[in-house]
C-alpha positions in Angstrom: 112.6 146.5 71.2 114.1 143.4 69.2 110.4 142.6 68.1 109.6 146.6 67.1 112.8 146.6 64.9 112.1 143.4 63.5 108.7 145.0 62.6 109.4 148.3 60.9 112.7 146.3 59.0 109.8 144.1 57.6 107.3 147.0 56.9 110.3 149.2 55.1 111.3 146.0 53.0 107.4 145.5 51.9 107.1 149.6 51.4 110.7 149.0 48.7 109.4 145.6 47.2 106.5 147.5 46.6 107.7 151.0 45.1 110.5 148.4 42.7 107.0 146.4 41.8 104.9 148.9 41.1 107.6 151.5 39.7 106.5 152.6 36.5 102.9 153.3 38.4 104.7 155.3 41.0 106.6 157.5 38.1 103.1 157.7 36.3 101.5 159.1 39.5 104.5 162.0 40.3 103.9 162.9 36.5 100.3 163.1 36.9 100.7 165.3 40.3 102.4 167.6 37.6 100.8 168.1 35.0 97.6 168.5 37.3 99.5 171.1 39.3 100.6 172.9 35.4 97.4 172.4 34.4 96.2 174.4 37.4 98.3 177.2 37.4 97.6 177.8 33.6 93.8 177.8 34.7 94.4 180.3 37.3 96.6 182.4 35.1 94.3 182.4 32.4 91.5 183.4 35.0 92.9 186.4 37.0 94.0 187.4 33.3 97.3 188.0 34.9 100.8 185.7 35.2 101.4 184.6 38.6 104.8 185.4 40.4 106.3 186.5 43.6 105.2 185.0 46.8 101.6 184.2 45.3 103.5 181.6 43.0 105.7 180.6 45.6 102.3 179.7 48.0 101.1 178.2 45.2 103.6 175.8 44.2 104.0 175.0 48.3 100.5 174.4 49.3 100.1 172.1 46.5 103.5 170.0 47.3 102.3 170.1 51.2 98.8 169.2 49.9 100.4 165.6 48.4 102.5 165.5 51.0 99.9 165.3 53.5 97.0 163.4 51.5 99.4 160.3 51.0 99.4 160.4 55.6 96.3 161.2 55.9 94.4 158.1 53.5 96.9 155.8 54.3 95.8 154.4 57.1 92.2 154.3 56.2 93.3 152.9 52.2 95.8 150.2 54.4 92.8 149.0 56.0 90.4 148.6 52.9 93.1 146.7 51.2 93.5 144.3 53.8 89.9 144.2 54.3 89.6 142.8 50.6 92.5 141.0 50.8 90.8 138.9 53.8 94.5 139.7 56.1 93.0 142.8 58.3 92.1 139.9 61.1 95.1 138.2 61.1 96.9 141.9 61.4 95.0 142.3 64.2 95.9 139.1 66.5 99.4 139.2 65.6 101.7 139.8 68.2 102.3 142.9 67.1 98.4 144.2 67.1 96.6 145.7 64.2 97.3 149.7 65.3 101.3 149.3 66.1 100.9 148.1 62.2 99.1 150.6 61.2 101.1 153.1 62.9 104.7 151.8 61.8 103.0 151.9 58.2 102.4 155.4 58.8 105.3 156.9 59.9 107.3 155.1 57.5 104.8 156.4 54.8 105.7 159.9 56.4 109.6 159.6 55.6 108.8 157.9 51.9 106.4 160.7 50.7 109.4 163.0 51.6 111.2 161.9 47.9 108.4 162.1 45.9 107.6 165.6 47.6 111.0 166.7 46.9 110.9 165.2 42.9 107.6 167.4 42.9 109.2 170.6 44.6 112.5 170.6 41.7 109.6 170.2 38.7 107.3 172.6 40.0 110.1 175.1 40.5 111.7 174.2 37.3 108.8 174.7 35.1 107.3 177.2 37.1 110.0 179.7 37.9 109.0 179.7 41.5 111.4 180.6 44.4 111.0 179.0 47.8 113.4 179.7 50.9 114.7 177.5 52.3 114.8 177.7 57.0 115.2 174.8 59.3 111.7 176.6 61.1 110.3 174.5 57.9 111.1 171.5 59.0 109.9 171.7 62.4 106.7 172.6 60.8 106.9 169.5 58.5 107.3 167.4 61.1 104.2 168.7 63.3 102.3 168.6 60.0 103.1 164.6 60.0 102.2 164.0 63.1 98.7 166.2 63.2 98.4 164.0 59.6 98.7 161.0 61.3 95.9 161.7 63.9 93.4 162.5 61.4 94.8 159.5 59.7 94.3 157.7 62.9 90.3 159.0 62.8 89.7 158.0 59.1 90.6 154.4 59.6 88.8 154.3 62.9 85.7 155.0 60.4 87.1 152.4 57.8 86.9 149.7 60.6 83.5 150.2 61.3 81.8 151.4 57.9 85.0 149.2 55.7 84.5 151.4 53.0 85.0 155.3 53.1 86.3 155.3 49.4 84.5 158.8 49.0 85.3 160.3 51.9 88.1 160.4 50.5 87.3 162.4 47.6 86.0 165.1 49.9 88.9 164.9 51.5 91.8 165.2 48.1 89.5 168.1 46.9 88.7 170.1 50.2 92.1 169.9 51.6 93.8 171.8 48.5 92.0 175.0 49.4 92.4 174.4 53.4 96.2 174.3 52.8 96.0 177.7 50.2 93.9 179.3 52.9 96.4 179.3 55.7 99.0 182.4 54.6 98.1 184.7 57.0 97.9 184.2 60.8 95.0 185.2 63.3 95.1 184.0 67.3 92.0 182.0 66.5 93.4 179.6 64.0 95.5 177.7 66.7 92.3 175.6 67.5 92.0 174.8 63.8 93.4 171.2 62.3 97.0 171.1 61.1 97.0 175.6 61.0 100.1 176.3 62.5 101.9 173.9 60.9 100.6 175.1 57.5 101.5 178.3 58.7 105.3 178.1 59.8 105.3 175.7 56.4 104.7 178.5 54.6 106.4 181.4 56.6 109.8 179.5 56.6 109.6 178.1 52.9 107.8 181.5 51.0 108.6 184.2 53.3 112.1 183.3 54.2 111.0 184.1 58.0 111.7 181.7 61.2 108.7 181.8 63.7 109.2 181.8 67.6 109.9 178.5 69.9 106.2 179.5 71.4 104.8 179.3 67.4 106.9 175.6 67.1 105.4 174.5 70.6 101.8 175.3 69.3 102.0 173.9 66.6 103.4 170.8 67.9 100.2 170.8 70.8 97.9 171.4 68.1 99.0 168.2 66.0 99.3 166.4 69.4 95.7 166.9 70.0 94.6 165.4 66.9 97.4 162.5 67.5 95.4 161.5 71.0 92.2 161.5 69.6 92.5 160.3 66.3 93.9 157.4 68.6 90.8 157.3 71.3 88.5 156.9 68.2 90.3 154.2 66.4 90.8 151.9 69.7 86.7 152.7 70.6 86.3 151.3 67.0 88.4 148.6 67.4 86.9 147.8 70.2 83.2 147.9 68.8 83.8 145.7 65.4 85.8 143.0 67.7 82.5 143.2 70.4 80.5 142.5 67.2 82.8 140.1 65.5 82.5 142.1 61.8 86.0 143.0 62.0 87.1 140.8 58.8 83.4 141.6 57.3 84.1 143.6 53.7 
């Protein structure tokens, strides 16, 4: 327990050194996140030839604060390992006592409670310059919470990919552009979607935030099993690739 504490205080001390280092590149990049979010709602405006308001402004503005919210989980893992890769560190992470994955995994869960301010600097803008109303329902952040955690599993799977192929630089892309209209698509419920990736936490996100509804313990529970699945086997996949670079001694190979 000692050694775990002593762990995530040193991974929370290296995640502040590094936000009061880099902080004029960390206010540049919640700007950007706006003006690329104002730039597309004026697109969209201009296209349906018709201001947007009401709950389709609301889901709008949501999705693409859960959309940051969620890309920053779901490359970090996978970015953490790149950059140690280059940095010539990612084999000395991985025979410390600690083991690479615990690492990885405190870096991620602390990267979970960090996007949470930048989220909510994003939220007050959008709302401000958007006139957007969102409810607000403690449901919400139950379904924030599974959406971390599903996050972190696929998280898990990308930097099981990063250890074996060390650069996945545009899987990402695919990843920041497909995602934004996965997380728009997810407003309206069918029995089906429960076997879909992160969908019921998008989807009690969105209910408790937009629609001012809560959602059923049975909805929370789903949603939870659904992230947990991606949880176990974003795991399985990153300690079988583990596993295979260290059999074939390319683990610090770039």
């Amino acid at each position: 327990m000692d050694l775990m504490m002593t762990l995530i205080k040193a991974e929370l001390l290296l995640s502040l050194a590094q936000m009061r280092r880099y902080f004029l590149n960390t206010i540049l990049s919640l700007g950007v996140m706006v003006l690329f979010f104002y730039g597309l709602f004026y697109g969209i405006s201009l296209f349906v030839s018709a201001p947007l308001e009401g709950q389709n402004l609301s889901s709008l503005v949501l999705g693409f604060v859960v959309w940051t919210f969620v890309l920053g989980i779901l490359q970090g893992i996978a970015e953490d390992i790149q950059r140690e890769a280059v940095r010539g560190t990612l084999e000395q992470l991985a025979l410390s006592k600690y083991g690479l994955m615990t690492i990885l995994l405190v870096r991620s869960v602390l990267t979970v409670f960090v996007s949470l301010l930048p989220a909510g600097i994003i939220v007050a803008f959008l709302t401000l310059i958007t006139g957007a109303e969102l409810e607000f329902r403690t449901g919400g952040l139950l379904g924030v919470a599974a959406l971390g955690m599903g996050a972190m599993g696929l998280s898990l799977f990308m930097g099981a990919l990063a250890l074996y192929f060390k650069d996945v630089s545009m899987l990402f892309t695919i990843v920041q552009f497909g995602f934004l209209p996965y997380v728009l698509a997810v407003r309206h419920w069918e029995g089906w979607m429960a076997l879909i990736p992160l969908a019921p936490g998008l989807y009690q996100v969105n209910t408790a935030f937009v629609l001012g509804g809560q959602v059923g313990a049975r909805f929370t529970v789903l949603a939870f099993l659904n992230s947990s699945a991606l949880l176990a086997l974003g795991w399985a996949a990153f300690i079988y690739s583990l596993r295979l670079v260290r059999k074939r001694g390319n683990l610090a190979m770039y």
